[in-house]
C-alpha positions in Angstrom: -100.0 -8.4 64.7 -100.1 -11.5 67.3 -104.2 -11.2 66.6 -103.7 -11.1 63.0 -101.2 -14.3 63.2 -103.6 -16.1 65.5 -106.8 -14.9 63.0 -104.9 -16.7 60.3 -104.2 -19.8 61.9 -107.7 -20.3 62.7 -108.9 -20.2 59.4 -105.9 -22.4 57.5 -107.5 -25.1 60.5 -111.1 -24.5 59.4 -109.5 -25.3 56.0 -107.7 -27.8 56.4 -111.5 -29.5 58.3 -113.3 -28.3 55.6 -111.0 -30.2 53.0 -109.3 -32.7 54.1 -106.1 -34.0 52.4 -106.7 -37.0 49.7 -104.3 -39.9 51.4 -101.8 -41.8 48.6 -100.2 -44.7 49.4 -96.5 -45.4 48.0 -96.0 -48.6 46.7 -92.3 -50.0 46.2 -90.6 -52.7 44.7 -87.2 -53.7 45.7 -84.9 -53.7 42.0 -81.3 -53.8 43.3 -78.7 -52.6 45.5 -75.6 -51.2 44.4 -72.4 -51.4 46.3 -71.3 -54.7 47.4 -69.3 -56.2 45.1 -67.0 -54.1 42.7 -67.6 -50.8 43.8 -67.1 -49.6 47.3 -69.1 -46.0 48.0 -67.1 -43.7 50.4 -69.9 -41.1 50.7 -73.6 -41.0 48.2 -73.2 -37.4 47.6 -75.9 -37.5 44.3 -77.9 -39.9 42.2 -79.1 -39.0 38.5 -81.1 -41.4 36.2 -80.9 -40.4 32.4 -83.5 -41.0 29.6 -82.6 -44.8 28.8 -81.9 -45.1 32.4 -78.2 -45.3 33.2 -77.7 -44.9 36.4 -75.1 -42.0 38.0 -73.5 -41.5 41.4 -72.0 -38.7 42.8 -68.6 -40.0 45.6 -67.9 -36.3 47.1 -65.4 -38.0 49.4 -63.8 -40.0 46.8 -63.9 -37.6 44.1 -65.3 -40.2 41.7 -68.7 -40.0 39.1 -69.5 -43.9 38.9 -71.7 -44.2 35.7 -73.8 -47.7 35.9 -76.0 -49.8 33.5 -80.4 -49.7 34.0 -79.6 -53.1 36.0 -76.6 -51.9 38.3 -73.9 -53.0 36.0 -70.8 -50.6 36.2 -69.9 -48.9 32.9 -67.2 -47.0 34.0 -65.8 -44.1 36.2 -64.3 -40.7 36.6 -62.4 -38.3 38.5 -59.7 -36.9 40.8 -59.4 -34.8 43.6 -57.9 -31.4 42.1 -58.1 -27.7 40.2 -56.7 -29.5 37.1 -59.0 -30.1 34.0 -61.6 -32.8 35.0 -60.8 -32.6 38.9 -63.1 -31.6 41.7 -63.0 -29.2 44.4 -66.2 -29.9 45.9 -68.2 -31.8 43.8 -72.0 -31.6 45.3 -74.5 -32.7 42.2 -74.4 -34.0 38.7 -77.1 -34.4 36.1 -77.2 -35.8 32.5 -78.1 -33.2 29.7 -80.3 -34.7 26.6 -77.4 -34.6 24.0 -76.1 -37.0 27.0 -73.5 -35.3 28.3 -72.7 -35.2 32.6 -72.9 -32.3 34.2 -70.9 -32.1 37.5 -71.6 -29.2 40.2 -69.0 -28.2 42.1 -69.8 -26.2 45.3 -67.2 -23.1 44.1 -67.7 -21.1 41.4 -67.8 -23.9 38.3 -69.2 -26.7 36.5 -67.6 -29.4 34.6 -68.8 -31.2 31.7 -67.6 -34.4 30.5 -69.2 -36.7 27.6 -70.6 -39.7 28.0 -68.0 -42.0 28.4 -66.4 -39.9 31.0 -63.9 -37.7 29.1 -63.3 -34.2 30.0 -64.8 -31.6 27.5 -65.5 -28.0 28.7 -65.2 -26.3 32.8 -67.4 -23.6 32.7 -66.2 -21.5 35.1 -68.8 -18.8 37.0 -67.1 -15.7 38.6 -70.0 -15.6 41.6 -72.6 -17.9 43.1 -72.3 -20.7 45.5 -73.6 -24.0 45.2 -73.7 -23.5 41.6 -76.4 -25.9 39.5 -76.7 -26.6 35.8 -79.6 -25.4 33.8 -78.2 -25.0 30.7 -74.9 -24.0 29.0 -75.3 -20.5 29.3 -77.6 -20.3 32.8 -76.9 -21.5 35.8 -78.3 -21.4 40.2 -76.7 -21.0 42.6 -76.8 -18.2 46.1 -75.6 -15.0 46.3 -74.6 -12.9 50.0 -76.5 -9.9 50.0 -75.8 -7.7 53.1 -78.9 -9.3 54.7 -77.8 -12.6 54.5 -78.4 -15.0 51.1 -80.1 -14.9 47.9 -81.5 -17.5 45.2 -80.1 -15.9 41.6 -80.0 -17.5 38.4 -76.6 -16.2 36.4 -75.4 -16.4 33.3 -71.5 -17.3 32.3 -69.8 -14.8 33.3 -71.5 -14.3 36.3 -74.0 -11.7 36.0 -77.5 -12.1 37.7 -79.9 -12.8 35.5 -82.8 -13.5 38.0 -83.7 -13.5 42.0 -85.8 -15.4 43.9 -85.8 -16.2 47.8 -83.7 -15.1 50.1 -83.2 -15.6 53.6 -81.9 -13.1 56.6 -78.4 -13.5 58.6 -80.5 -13.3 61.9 -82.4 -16.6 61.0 -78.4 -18.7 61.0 -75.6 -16.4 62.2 -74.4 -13.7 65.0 -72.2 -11.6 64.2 -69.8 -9.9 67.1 -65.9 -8.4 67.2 -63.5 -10.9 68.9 -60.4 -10.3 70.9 -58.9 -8.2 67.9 -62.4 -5.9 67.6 -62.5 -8.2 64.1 -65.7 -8.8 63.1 -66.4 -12.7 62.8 -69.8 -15.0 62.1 -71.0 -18.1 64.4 -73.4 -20.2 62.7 -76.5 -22.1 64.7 -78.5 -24.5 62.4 -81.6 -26.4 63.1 -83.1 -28.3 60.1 -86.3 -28.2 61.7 -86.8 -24.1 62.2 -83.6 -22.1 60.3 -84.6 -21.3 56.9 -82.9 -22.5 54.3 -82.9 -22.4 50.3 -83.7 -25.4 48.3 -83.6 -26.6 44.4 -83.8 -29.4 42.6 -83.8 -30.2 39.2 -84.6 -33.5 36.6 -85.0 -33.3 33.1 -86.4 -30.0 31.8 -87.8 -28.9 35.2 -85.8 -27.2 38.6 -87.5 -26.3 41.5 -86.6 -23.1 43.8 -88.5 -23.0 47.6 -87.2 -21.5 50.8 -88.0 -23.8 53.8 -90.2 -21.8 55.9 -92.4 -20.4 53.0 -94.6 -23.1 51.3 -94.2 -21.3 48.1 -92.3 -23.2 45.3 -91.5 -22.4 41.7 -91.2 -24.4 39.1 -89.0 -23.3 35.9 -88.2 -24.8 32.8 -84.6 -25.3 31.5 -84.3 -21.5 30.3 -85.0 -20.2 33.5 -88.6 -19.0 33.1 -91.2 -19.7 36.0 -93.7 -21.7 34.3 -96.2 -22.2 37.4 -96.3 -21.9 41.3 -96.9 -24.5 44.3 -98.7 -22.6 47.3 -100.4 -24.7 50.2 -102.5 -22.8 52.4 -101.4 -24.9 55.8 -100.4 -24.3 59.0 -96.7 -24.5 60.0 -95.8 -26.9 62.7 -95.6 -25.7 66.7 -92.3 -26.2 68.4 -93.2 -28.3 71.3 -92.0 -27.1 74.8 -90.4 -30.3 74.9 -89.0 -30.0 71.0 -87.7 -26.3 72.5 -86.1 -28.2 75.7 -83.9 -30.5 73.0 -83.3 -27.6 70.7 -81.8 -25.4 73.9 -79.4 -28.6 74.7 -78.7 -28.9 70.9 -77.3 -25.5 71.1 -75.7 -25.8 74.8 -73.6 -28.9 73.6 -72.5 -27.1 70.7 -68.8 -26.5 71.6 -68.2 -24.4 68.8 -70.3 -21.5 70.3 -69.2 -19.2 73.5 -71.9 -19.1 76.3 -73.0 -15.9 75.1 -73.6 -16.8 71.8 -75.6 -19.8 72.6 -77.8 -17.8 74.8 -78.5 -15.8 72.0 -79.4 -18.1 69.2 -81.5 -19.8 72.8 -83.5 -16.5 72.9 -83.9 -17.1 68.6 -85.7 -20.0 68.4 -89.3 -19.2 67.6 -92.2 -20.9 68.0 -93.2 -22.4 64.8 -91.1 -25.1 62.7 -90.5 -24.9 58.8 -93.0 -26.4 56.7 -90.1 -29.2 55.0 -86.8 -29.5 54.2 -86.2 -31.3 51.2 -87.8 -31.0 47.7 -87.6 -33.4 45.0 -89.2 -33.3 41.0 -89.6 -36.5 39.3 -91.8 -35.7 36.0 -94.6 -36.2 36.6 -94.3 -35.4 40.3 -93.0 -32.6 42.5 -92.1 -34.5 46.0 -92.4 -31.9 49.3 -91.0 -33.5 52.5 -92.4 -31.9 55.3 -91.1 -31.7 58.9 -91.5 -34.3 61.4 -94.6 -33.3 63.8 -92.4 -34.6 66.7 -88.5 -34.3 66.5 -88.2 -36.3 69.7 -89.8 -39.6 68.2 -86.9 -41.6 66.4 -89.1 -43.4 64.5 -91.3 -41.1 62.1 -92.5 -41.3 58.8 -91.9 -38.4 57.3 -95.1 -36.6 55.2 -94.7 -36.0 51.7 -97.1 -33.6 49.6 -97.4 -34.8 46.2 -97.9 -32.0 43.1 -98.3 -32.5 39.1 -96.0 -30.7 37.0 -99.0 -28.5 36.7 -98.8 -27.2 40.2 -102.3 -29.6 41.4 -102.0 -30.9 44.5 -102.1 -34.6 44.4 -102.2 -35.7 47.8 -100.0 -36.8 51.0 -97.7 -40.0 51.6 -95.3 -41.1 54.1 -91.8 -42.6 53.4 -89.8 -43.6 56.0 -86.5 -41.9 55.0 -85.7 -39.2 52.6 -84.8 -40.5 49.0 -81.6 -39.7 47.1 -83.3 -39.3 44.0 -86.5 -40.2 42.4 -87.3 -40.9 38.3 -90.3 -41.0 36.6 -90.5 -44.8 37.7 -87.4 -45.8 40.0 -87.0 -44.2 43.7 -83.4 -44.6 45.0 -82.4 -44.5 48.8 -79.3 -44.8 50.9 -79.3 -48.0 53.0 -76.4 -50.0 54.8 -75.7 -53.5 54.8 -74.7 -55.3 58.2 -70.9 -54.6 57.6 -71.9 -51.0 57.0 -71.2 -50.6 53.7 -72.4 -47.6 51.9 -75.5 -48.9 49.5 -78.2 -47.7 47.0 -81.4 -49.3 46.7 -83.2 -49.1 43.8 -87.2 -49.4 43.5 -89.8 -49.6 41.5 -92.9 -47.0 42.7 -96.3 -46.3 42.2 -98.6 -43.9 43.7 -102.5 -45.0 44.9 -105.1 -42.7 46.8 -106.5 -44.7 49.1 -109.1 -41.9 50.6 -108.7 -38.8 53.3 -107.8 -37.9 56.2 
């Protein structure tokens, strides 16, 4: 096996030397920033852009959908903390569907749909799944537990699975041991840069569904059919010895975890990194964010592959932070202000190749 592994990486290097990566450059404009004068963001949970290119933001922490004009004029807002009609639990995305109504997603088992100026229509209420996402009224993602740790799964209304995708193992995030009682219970070690974890994202017509250390994504339209498939043939990063020195104290200075279980998920972590950790699908683009080759350098631009709709591999970018949300023109990021206020910028982007590497 460890001959096969190394015999592998050998020849994604001689690929990767054979055919280098076409270099893009990302071009932005500065538009706007939203949240210093009339509205005062607690958290940024979610942005969403909509066909004539209303703005939406998702306040977890204030419970509020803030619904703004193409130049950062507020329209209006909406909603409470609550279980009553139109409240939120746990509110973790929103999107806009094309008869124009706003979808929010809450992390439990429902969705909540309101028109476009803000009033409460429907909560469509999903008997399992986690992290539950839109696709369309009858459709939904979300995660499953399986008894070898979590699932991808689109389900329908009421609940039953429809369709799995990735999954990944217990062993990769948790430890499970009896306490003082002989009851079973779960501690949970998570490092961004090496524990798998699921990812989607959706705009328009198009979601994408990846796993974090597999650089295989699929791409599926509205209905839940996979259309086509992203695979990149490249090397995952090394954990450095010093990157495996900071993730040892990472875990030591978690107080969370008894000595024994940190020694444990010490002896877990493994010697190769995801491949990213955040995925993004603009129309016409499909945005990977890769990890950072070197965890310990504060400032890193982070590598971003670029895809088609079509599945083509474009080329490779850098940004210097990971965007909130990205439109078929506009890229939006989270930024502060010198009092610390809570902001989004708004841009204007364009892509360039500008040769390889």
């Amino acid at each position: 096996m460890i001959k096969k592994n190394i015999a592998i990486l050998i020849l994604l290097t001689l690929a990767n030397l054979l055919y280098p990566e076409d270099v893009l450059e990302l071009n932005l404009e500065k538009i706007f920033e939203i949240g210093q004068e009339k509205i005062f963001f607690e958290s940024i949970t979610a942005v969403y852009e909509d066909e004539i290119e209303n703005i939406y933001v998702l306040d977890e922490k204030a419970y509020k959908v803030y619904k703004l004009s193409s130049e950062g004029k507020l329209h209006l807002f909406f909603g409470n903390r609550g279980q009553g009609p139109g409240d939120f639990i746990s509110p973790h995305s929103l999107l806009v569907t094309s008869d124009g109504n706003i979808i929010v997603n809450d992390s439990r088992d429902y969705v909540s749909v309101f028109d476009k100026q803000g009033k409460f229509l429907n909560r469509i209420k999903v008997s399992m799944g986690l992290d539950l996402n839109f696709l369309n009224y009858n459709l939904f993602y979300g995660w499953v537990w399986t008894r070898k740790g979590k699932q991808q799964v689109l389900l329908d209304n009421n609940g039953k699975i429809k369709q799995s995708f990735f999954s990944v193992s217990k062993e990769d995030f948790s430890i499970s041991l009896p306490d003082e009682t002989g009851r079973m219970g779960m501690f949970n070690c998570f490092m961004n840069e090496y524990t798998p974890f699921l990812l989607f994202s959706r705009y328009k017509n198009y979601c994408i569904i990846g796993v974090t250390d597999k650089y295989e994504i699929l791409i599926l339209n509205q209905e839940g059919k996979i259309i086509k498939k992203i695979c990149r043939e490249i090397k995952p990063g090394i954990i450095s010895p010093k990157e495996k020195e900071y993730f040892k104290n990472q875990i030591n200075n978690n107080s969370n975890l008894p000595d024994f279980v940190r020694k444990k998920f010490i002896r877990r972590i493994p010697r190769y990194k995801n491949y990213f950790n955040h995925i993004l699908i603009s129309d016409p683009y499909i945005w990977v964010f890769r990890i950072i080759e070197n965890v310990l350098e504060q400032d890193t631009h982070i590598k971003v592959d670029i895809f088609n709709i079509g599945s083509k591999f474009i080329g490779t970018l850098t940004v210097k932070d990971l965007p909130l949300f990205i439109s078929a023109k506009y890229i939006y990021f989270e930024e502060t202000n010198i009092q610390e206020d809570l902001l989004i910028s708004k841009y204007k982007y364009d892509i360039k190749k500008t040769g390889k590497q």
